[in-house]
NUZAFI-664402 format. One record per residue: x negated, y negated, z of N, C-alpha, C, O in turn; residue in one letter. Coordinates in steps of 0.1 Angstrom, whole numbers, plus 5000, padded with zeros to 4 digits. Each point is the difference from the previous one (the first is absolute). Example, Ala and Ser with C-alpha at 12.3 -4.5 7.8 and 13.67 -1.06 7.14 Angstrom:
NODE	n.px	n.py	n.pz	ca.px	ca.py	ca.pz	c.px	c.py	c.pz	o.px	o.py	o.pz	r
NODE	4868	5057	5078	5009	4988	5000	4991	4988	5000	4990	5000	5007	a
NODE	5014	4989	4986	4991	4989	5000	5008	4989	5008	4995	4989	5001	s
% end
This chain:
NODE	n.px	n.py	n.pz	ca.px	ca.py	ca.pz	c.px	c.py	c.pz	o.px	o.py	o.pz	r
NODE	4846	5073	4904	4999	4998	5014	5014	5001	5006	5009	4994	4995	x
NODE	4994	5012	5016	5015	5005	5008	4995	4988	5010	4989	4998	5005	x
NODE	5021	4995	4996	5003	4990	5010	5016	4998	5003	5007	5009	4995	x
NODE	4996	4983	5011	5015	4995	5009	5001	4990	5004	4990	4994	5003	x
NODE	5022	4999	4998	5005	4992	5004	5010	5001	5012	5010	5007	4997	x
NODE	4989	4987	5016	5006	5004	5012	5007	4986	5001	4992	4991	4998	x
NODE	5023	5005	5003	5008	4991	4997	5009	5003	5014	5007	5010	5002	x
NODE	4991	4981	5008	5012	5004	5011	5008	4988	5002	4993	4990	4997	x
NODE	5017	5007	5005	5012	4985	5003	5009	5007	5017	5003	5011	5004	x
NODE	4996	4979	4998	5003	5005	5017	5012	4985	5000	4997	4988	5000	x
NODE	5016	5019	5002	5012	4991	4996	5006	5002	5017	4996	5008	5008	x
NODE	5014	4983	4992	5008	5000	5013	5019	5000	4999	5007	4991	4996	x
NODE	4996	5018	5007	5014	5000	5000	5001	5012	4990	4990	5004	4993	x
NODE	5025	5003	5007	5003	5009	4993	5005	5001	4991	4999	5009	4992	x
NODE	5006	4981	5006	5008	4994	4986	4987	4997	4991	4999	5004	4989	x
NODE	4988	4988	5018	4987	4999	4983	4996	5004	5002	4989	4996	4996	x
NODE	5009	5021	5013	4994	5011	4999	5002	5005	4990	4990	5003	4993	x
NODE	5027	5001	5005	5005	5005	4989	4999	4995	4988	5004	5007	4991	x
NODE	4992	4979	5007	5003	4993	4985	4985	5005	5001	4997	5008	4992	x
NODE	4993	4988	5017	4983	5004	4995	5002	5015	4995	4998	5002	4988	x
NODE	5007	5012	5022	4998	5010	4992	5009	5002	4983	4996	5007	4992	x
NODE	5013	4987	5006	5011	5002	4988	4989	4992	4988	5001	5005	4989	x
NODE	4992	4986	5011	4986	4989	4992	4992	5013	5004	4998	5006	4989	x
NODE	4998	5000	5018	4987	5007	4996	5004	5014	4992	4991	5005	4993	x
NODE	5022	5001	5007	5004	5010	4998	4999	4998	4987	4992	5007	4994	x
NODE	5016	4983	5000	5002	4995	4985	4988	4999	4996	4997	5005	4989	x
NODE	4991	4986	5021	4986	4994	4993	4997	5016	4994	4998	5000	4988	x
NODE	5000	5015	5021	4993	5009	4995	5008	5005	4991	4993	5008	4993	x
NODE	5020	4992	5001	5006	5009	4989	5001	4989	4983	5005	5002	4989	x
NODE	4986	4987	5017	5000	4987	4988	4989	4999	4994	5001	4994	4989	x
NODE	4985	5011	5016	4991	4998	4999	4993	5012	4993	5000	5011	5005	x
NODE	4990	4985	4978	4993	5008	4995	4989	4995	4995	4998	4995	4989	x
NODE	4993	5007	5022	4982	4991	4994	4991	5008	5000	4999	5009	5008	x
NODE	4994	4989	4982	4987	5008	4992	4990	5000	5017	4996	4991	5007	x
NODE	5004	5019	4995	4986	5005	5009	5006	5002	5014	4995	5004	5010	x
NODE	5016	4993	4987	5012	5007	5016	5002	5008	4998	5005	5004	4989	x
NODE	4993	5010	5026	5004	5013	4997	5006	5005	5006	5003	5011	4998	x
NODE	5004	4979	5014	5009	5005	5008	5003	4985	5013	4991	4991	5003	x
NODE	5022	5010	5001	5006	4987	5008	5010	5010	5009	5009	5007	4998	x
NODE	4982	4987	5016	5012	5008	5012	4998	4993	5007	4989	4994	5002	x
NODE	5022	5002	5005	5006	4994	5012	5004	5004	5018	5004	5011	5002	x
NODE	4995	4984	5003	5003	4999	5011	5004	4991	5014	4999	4988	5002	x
NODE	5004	5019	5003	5008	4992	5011	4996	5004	5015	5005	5010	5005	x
NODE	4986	4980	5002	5002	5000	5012	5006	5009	5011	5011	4998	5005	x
NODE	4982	5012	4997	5006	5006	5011	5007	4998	5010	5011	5006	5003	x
NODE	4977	4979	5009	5002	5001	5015	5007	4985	4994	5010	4996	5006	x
NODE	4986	4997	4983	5008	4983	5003	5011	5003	4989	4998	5006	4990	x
NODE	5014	4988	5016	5010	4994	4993	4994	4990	4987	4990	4993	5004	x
NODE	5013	5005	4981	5000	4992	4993	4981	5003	4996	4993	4990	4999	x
NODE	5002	5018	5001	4988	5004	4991	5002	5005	4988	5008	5009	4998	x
NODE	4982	4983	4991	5007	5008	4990	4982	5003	4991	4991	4991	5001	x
NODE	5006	5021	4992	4988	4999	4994	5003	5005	4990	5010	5007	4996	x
NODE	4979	4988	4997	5001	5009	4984	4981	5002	4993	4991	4992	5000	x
NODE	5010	5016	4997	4990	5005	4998	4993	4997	4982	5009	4995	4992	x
NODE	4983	5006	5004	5000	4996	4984	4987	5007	4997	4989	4994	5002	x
NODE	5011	5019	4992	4988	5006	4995	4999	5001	4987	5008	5000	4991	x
NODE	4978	4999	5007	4993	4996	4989	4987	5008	4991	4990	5001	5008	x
NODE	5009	5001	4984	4986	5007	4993	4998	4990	4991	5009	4998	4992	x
NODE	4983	4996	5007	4994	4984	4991	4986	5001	4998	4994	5001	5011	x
NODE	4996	4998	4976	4991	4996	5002	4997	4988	5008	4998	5006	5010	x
NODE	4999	4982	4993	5003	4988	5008	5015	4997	5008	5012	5001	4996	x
NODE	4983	4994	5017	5008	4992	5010	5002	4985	4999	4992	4991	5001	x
NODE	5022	5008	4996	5004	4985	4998	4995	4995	5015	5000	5008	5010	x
NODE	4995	4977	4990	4999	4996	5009	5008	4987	4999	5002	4993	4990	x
NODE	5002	5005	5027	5003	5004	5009	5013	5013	5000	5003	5008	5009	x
NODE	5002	4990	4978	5014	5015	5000	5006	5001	4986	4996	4993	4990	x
NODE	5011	5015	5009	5004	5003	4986	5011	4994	4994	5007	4995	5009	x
NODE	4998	5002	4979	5012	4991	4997	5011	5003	5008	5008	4992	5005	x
NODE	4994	5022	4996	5015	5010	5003	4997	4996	5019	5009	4997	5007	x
NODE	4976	5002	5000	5005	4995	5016	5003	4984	4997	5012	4996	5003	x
NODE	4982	4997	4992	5000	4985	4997	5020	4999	5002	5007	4995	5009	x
NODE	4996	5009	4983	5012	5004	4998	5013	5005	5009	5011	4996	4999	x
NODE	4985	5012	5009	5007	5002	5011	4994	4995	5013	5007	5000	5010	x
NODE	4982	4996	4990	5000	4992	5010	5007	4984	4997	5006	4996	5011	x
NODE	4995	5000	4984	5008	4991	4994	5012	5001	5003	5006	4989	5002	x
NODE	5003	5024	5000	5016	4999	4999	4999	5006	5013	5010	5001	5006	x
NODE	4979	5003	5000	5006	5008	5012	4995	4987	5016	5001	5001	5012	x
NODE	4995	4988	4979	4998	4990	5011	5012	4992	5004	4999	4990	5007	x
NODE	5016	5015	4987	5014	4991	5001	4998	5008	5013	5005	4994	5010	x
NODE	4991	5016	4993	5003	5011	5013	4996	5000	5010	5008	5002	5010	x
NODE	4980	4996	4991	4990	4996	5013	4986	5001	4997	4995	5002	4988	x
NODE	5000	4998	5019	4986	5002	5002	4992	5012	4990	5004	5012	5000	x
NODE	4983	4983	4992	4998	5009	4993	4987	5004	5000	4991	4990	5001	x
NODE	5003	5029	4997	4985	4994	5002	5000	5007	4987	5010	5003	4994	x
NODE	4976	5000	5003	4997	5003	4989	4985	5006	4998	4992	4990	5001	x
NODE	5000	5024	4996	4993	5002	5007	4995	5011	4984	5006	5009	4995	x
NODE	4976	4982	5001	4996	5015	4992	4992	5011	5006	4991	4998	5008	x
NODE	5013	5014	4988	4995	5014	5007	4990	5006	4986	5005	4997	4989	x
NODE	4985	5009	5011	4991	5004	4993	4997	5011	5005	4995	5002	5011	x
NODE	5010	5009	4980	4992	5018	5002	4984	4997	4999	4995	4994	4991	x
NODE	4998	5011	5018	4988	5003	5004	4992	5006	4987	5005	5010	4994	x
NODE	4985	4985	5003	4993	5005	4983	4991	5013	5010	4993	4998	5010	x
NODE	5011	5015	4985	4988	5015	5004	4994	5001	4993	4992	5009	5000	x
% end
């Protein structure tokens, strides 16, 4: 099953903008977990201090409520601000 993980932290100031993107940069070149097939990130267009990251998945079964690897960065990315955390499921045809 192709599913995702949508991970956003919405930080204030420029200086833990930069420490949130420099943690997420590292989080995607540190990370190697069975059923991950890809990790991209991004950044807020219109707001100052948005930060997302994305977490795709092909898994027979959905950890519930999230996977060790979000458990995990949602964990280090709450020193930063505000965090949501959100499962996405491809549509079964």
């Amino acid at each position: 099953m192709d599913w995702m993980e949508f991970i956003k932290v919405q930080v204030v100031g420029k200086k833990i903008s930069q420490y949130c993107k420099n943690f997420l940069q590292e989080f995607i070149h540190s990370e190697n977990v069975r059923g991950l097939t890809k990790i991209k990130r991004y950044e807020n267009f219109a707001i100052d201090g948005g930060h997302a990251i994305i977490l795709f998945w092909s898994t027979k079964n959905i950890p519930i409520p999230c996977s060790e690897m979000a458990k995990s960065l949602i964990h280090g990315l709450k020193q930063f601000g505000l965090v949501d955390h959100n499962v996405w499921v491809s549509p079964i045809e």
